[in-house]
Backbone as CSV, one residue per row, in Angstrom:
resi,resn,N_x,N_y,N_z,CA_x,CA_y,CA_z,C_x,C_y,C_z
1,UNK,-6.516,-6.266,-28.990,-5.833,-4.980,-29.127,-6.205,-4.083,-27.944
2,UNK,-5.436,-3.147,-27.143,-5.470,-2.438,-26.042,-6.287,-1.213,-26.607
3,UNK,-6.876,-0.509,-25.806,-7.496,0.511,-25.942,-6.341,1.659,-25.926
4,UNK,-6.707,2.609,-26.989,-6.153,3.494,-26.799,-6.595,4.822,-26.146
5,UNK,-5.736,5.316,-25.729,-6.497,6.291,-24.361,-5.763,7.658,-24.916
6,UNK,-6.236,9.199,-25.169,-5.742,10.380,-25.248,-4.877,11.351,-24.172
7,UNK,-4.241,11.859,-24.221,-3.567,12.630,-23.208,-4.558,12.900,-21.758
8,UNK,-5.969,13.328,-22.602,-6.967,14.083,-21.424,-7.751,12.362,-21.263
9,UNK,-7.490,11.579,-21.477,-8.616,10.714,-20.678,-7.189,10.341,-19.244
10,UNK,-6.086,10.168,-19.998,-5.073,10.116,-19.178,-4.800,10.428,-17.677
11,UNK,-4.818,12.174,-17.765,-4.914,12.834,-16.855,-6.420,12.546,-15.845
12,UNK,-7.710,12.198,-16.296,-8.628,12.198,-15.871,-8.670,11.219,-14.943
13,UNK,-8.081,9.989,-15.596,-8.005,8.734,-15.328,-6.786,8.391,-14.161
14,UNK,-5.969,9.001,-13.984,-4.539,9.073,-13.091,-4.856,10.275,-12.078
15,UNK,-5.837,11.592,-12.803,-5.958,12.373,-11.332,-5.213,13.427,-11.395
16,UNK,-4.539,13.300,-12.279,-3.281,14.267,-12.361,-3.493,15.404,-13.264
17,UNK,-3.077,16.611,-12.703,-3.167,17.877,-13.334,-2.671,17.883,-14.897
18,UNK,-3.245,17.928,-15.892,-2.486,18.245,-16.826,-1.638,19.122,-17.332
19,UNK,-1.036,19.976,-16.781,0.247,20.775,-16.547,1.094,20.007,-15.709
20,UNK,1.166,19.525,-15.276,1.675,18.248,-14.000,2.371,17.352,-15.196
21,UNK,1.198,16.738,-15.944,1.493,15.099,-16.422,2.468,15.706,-17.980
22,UNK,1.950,17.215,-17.926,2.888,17.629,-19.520,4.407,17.605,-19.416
23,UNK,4.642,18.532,-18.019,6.071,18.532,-17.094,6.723,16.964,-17.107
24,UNK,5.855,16.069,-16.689,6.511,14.789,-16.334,6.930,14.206,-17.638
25,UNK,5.787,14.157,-18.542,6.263,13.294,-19.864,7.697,14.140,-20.870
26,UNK,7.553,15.226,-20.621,8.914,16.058,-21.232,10.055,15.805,-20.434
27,UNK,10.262,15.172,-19.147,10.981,14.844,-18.282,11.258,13.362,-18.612
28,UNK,10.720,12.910,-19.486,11.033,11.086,-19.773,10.327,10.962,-18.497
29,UNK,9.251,11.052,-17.696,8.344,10.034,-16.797,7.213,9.589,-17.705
30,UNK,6.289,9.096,-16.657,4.725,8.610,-17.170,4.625,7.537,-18.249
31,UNK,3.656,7.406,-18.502,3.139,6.013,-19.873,4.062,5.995,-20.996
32,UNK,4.364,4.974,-21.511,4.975,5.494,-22.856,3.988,6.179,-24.189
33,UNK,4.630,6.673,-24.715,3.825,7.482,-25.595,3.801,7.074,-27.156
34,UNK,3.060,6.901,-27.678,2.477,6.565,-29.342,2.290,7.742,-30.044
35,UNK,3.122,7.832,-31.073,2.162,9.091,-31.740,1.339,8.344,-33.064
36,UNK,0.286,9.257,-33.720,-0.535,8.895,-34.727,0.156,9.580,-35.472
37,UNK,-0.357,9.038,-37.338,0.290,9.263,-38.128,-0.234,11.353,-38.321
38,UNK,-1.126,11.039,-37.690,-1.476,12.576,-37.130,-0.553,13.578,-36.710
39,UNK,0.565,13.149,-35.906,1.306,13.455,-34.658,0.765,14.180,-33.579
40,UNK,-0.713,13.199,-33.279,-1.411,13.182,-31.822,-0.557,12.127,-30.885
41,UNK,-0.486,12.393,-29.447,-0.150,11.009,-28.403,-0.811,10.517,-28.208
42,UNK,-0.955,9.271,-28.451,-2.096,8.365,-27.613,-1.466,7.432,-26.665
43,UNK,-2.079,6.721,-25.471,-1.097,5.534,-24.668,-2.012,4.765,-24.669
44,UNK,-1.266,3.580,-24.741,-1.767,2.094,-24.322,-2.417,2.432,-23.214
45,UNK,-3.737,1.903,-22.780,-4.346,1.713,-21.629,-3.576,0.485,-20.604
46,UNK,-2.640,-0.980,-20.958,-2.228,-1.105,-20.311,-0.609,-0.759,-19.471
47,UNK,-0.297,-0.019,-20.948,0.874,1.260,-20.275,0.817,2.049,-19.297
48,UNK,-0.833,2.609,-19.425,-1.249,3.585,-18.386,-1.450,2.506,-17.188
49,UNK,-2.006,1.969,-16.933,-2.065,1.026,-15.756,-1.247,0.469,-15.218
50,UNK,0.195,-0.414,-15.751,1.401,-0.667,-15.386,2.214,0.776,-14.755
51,UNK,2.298,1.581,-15.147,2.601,3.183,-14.701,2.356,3.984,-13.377
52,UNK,0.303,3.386,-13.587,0.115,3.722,-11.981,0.286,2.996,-11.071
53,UNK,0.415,1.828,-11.439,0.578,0.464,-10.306,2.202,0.593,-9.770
54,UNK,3.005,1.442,-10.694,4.218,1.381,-10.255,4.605,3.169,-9.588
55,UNK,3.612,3.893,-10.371,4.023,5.177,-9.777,3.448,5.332,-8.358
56,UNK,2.319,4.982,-7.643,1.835,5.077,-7.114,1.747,4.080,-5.878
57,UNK,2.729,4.024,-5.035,3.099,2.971,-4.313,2.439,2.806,-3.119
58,UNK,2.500,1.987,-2.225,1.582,1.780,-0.907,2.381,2.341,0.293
59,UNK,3.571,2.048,-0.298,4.939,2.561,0.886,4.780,3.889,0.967
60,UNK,4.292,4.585,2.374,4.805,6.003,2.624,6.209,6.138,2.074
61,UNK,6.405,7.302,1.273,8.673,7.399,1.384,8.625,7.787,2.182
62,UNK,10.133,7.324,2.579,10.783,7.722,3.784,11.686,9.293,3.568
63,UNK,11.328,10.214,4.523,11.668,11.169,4.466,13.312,11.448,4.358
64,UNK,13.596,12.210,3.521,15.600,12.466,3.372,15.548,13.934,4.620
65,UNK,16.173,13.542,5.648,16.859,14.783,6.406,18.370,14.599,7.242
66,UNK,19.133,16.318,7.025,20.030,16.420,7.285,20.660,16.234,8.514
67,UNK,21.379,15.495,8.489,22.464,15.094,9.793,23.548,16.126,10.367
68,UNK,22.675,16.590,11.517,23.560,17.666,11.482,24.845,17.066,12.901
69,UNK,26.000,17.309,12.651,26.978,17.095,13.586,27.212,18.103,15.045
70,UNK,27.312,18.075,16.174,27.200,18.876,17.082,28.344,20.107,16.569
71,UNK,29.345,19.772,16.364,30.646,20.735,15.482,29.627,21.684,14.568
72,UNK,28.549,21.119,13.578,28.393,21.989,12.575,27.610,22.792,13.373
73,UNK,27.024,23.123,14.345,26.258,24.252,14.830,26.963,25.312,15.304
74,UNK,26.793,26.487,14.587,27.459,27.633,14.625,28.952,27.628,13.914
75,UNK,29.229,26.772,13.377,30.499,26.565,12.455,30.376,27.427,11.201
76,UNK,28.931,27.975,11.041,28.829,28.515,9.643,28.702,29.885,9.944
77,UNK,28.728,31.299,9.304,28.114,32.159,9.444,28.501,33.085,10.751
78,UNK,29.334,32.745,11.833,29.791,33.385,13.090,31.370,34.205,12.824
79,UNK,30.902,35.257,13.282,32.224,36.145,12.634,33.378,36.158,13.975
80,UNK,34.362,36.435,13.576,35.346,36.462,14.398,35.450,37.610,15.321
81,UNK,35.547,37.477,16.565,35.837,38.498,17.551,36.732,39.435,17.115
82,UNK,38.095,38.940,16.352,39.139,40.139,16.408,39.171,41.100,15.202
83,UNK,39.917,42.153,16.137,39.746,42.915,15.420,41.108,43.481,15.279
């Protein structure tokens, strides 16, 4: 049987702010979540580990930036001479 791990060993254990990891799991990210007949969360310890092995990648990302076209410079925002 897997260990079960609490929200705060979670965060301790991943590094991650717990205001951070609260945002993410209300977002559908992070470990999957168990509740007790309590209605505490607990996660699988190998949930939590499959999670970081996948959240946490080796690949720098590659940065998203805008392509700007020689046309779009000054195409925006320049007012018309006439009057």
């Amino acid at each position: 049987m897997d260990k079960m791990m609490t929200f705060i060993e979670v965060c301790k254990v991943t590094g991650i702010n717990r205001h951070t990891m609260q945002k993410w799991l209300s977002e559908g990210q992070g470990p999957k979540i168990l509740w007790t007949p309590q209605g505490r969360r607990r996660f699988r310890e190998s949930d939590v580990i499959t999670w970081i092995a996948n959240f946490f990648s080796e690949e720098k990302p590659k940065r998203q930036t805008a392509k700007v076209q020689p046309n779009d410079i000054g195409a925006q925002g320049t007012k018309s001479s006439k009057n």
